[in-house]
C-alpha positions as CSV (number, residue, x, y, z in Angstrom):
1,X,160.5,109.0,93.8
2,X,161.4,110.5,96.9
3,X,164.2,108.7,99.2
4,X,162.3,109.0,102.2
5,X,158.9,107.8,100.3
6,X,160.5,104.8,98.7
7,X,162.1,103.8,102.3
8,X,159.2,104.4,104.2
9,X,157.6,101.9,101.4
10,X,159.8,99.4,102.1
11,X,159.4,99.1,105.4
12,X,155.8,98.5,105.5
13,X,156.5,96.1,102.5
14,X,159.1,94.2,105.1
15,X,156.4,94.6,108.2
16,X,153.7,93.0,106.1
17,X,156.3,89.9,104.8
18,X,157.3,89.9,108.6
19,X,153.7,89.1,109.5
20,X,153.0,86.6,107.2
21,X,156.0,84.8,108.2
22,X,155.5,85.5,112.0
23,X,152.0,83.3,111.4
24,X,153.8,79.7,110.7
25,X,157.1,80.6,113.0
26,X,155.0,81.4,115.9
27,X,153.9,77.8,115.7
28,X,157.1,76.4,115.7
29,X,157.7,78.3,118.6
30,X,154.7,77.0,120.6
31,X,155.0,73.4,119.6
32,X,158.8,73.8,120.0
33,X,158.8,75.8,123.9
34,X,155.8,73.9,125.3
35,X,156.6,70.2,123.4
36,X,160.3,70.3,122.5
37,X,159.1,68.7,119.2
38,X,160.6,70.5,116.2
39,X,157.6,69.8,113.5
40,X,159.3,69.4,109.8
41,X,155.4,69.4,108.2
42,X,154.9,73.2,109.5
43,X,155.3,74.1,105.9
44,X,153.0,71.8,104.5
45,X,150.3,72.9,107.1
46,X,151.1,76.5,105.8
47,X,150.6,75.1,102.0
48,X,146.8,73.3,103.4
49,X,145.9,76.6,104.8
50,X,146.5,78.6,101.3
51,X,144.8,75.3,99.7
52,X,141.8,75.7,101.8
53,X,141.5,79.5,101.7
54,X,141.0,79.4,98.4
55,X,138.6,76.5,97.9
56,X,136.6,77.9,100.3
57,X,136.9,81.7,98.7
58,X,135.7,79.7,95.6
59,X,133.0,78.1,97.1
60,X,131.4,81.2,98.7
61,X,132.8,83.8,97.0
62,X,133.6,85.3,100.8
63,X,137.3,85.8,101.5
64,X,136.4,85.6,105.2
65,X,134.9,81.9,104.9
66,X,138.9,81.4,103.6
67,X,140.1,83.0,106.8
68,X,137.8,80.9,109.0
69,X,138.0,77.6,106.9
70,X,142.2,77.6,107.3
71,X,142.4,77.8,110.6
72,X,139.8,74.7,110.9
73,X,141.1,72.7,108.5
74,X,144.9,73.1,110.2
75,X,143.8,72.8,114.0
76,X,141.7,69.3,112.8
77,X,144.8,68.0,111.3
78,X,146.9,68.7,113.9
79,X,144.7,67.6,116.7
80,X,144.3,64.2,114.8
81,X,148.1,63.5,113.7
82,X,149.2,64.9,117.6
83,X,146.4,61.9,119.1
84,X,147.3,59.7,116.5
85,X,150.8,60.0,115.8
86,X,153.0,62.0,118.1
87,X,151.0,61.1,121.6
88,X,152.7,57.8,121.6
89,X,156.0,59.0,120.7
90,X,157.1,61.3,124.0
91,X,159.3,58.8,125.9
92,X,161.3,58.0,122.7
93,X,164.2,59.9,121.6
94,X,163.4,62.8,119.5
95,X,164.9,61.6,116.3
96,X,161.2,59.8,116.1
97,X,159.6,63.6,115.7
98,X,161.8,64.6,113.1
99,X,160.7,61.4,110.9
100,X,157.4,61.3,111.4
101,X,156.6,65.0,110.6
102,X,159.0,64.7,107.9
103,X,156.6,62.2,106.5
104,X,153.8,63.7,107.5
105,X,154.6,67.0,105.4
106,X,155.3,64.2,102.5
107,X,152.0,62.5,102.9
108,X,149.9,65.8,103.1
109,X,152.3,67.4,100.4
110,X,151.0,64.3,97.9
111,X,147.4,64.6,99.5
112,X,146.9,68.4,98.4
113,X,148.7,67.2,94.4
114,X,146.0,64.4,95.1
115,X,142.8,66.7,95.9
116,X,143.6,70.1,93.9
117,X,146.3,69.1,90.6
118,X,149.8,70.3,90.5
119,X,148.2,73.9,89.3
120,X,148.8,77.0,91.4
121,X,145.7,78.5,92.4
122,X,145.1,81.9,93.5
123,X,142.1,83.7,95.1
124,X,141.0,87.4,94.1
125,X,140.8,90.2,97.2
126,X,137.1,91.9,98.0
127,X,137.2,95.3,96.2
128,X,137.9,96.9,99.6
129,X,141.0,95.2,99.7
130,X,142.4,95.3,96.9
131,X,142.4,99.0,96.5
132,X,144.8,101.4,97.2
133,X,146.2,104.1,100.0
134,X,148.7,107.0,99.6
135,X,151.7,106.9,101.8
136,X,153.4,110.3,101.2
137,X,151.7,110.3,98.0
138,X,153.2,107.3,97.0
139,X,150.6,104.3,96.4
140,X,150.6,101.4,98.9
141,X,147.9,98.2,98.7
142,X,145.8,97.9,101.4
143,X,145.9,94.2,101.8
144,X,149.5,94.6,103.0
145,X,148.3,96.8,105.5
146,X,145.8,94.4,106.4
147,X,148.5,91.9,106.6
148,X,151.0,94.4,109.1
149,X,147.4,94.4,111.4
150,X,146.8,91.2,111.3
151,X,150.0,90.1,112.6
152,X,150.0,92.9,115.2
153,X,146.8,91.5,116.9
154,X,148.0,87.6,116.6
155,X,151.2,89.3,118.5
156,X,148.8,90.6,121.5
157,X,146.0,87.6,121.6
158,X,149.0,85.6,122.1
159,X,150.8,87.5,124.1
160,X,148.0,88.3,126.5
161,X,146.6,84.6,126.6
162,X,150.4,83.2,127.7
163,X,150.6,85.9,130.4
164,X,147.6,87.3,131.7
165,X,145.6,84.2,131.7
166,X,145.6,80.9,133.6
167,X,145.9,78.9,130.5
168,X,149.2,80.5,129.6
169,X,149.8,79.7,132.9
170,X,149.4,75.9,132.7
171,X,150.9,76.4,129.2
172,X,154.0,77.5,130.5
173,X,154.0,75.2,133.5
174,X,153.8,72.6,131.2
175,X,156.8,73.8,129.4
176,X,159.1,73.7,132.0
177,X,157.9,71.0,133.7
178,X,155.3,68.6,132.5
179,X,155.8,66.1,135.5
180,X,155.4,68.3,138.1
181,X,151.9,69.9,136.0
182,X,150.6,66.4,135.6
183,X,151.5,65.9,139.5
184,X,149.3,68.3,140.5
185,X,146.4,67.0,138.7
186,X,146.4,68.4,135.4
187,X,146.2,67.0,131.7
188,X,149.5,67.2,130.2
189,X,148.4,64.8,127.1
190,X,145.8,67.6,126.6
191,X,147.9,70.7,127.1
192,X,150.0,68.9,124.2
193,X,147.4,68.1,122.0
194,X,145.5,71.8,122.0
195,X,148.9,73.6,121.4
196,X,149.6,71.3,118.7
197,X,146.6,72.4,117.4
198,X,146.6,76.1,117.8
199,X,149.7,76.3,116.0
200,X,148.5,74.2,113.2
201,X,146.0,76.6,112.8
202,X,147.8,79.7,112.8
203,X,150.0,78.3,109.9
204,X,147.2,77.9,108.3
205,X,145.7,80.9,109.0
206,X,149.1,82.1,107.5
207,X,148.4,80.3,104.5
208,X,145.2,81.7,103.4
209,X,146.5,85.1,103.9
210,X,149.2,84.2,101.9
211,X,147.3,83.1,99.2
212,X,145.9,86.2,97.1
213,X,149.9,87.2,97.4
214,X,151.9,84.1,97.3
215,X,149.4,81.8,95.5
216,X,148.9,77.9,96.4
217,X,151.6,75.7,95.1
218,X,153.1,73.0,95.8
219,X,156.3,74.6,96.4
220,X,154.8,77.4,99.2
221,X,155.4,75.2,102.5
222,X,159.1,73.9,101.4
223,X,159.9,77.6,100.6
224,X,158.1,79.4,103.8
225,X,159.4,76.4,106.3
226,X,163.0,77.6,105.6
227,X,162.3,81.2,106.4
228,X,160.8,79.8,109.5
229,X,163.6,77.9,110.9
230,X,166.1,80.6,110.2
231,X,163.4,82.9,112.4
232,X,163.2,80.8,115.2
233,X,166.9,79.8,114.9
234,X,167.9,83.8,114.7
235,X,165.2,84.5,117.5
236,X,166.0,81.4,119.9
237,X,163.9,77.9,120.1
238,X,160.9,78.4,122.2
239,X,161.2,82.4,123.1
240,X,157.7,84.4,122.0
241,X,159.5,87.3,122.1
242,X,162.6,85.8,120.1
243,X,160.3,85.1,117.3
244,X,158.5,88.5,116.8
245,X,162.4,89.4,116.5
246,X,163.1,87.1,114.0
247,X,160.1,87.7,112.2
248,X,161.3,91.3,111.9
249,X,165.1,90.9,110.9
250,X,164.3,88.0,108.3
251,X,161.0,90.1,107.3
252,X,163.4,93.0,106.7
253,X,166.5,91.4,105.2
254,X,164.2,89.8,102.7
255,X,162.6,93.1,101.7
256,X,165.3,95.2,101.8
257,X,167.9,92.7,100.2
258,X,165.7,91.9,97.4
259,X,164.9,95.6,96.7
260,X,168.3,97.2,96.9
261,X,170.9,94.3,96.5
262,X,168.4,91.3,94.9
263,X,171.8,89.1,94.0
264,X,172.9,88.8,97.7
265,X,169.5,89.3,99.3
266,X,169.3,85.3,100.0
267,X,172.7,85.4,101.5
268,X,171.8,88.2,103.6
269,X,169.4,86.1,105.4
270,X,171.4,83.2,106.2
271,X,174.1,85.5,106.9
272,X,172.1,86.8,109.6
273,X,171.1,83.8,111.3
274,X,174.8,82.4,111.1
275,X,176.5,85.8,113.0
276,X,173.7,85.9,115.5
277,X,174.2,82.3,116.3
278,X,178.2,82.8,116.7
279,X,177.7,85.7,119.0
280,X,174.8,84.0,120.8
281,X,174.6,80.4,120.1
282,X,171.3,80.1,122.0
283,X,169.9,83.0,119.4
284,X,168.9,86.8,120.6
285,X,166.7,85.1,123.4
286,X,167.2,81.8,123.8
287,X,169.3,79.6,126.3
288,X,171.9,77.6,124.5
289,X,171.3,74.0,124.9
């Protein structure tokens, strides 16, 4: 194969990994910069959203009832545990998140071996996904491309709702300071609850995509949640912009570590995060604390 073909592969292999894991860090991020609550069940969220997609692919037979089911399922769980759970828990010390979203990703870890077996369970593409395009005459799937679009466009919905609109507005007043928001007559509780949502159900979303790649197992959100703290960690708690970079360094470590030195590749990753964060504690674009 030619060098500059097989490279040129690899990088849209590492863009389409980079979008899949920019889907569950990006709600890390939100929860993280707008909440300060660092949410432990991310992963399992991730793990519901695969579940779903492909009970509800198997249902319908429509792999876009999977991409629309995820994303419900994940913004209903989060809505409830955020009203249930973590709206009584914001004047405590922040120790009290890191428990009770470590047993929530417990609880809803033992729910899914409860609902769907301790199988893996995988969902078949629509022919027009599944196929195939030549890039420089070399064949690529077209799913992954789907995959590098998909993330593209959650990059600009995002980035255009947090600064073009007057809800990122409030979002980002809220962010830096919920007393003064709620002073001036808005719903801070509600703020909290909605983005606890949304990023619910863009891990979910995640996970449905993931599914016809990664399938559903009960191992999927313990092994993706690592990937995304290293991203945010690498990018810098709470920065949008810090996390399409970490999706992209961890997206291409991965790929290109696996595909050229596959007995370091894991090392590489943590590697990264650890020499960012000793030449910028605070990661690329953070603040350190």
């Amino acid at each position: 194969m030619d060098p500059l073909a097989l490279f040129t592969l690899q990088v849209l292999n590492a863009l389409s990994l980079s979008a899949l894991l920019f889907f569950i860090a990006l709600g890390l991020t939100l929860i993280f910069g707008i909440m300060r609550v660092v949410n432990f069940a991310h992963g399992a969220v991730f793990m519901l959203g695969a579940y779903c997609g492909v009970a509800a692919q198997t249902a319908t037979g429509s792999f876009a009832a999977s991409l629309l089911a995820a994303p419900l399922a994940g913004a209903a769980l989060g809505l409830a545990f955020e009203r249930s759970a973590l709206s009584r828990l914001y004047a405590r010390e922040h120790s009290a998140f890191l428990l009770v979203t470590f047993g929530l990703a417990l609880a809803l870890t033992e729910a899914i071996r409860l609902i769907w077996g301790a199988d893996a369970r995988q969902t078949e593409l629509p022919a027009v996904l599944a196929g195939i395009v030549f890039v420089m005459d070399e064949p690529f799937p077209v799913y992954r491309l789907l995959l590098i679009g998909a993330g593209g466009l959650c990059w600009l919905l995002c980035w255009l709702g947090l600064q073009r609109t007057r809800l990122g507005l409030l979002l980002r007043a809220a962010s830096q300071n919920p007393t003064m928001t709620a002073a001036l007559g808005n719903d801070v509780g509600r703020v909290r609850a909605m983005v606890f949502a949304l990023a619910c159900a863009l891990a979910a979303l995640g996970g449905a995509l993931a599914a016809p790649l990664l399938s559903a197992s009960l191992g999927l959100g313990s092994n993706v949640i690592i990937d995304a703290f290293v991203i945010v960690m690498t990018g810098g708690m709470g920065s949008f912009i810090g996390t399409v970079a970490g999706s992209l360094l961890v997206g291409f470590a991965q790929t290109f570590g696996n595909f050229y030195v596959p007995e370091l590749a894991l090392g590489m990753t943590y590697a990264l995060m650890i020499t960012v964060l000793v030449l910028r504690p605070g990661g690329l674009f953070g603040r350190p604390e």
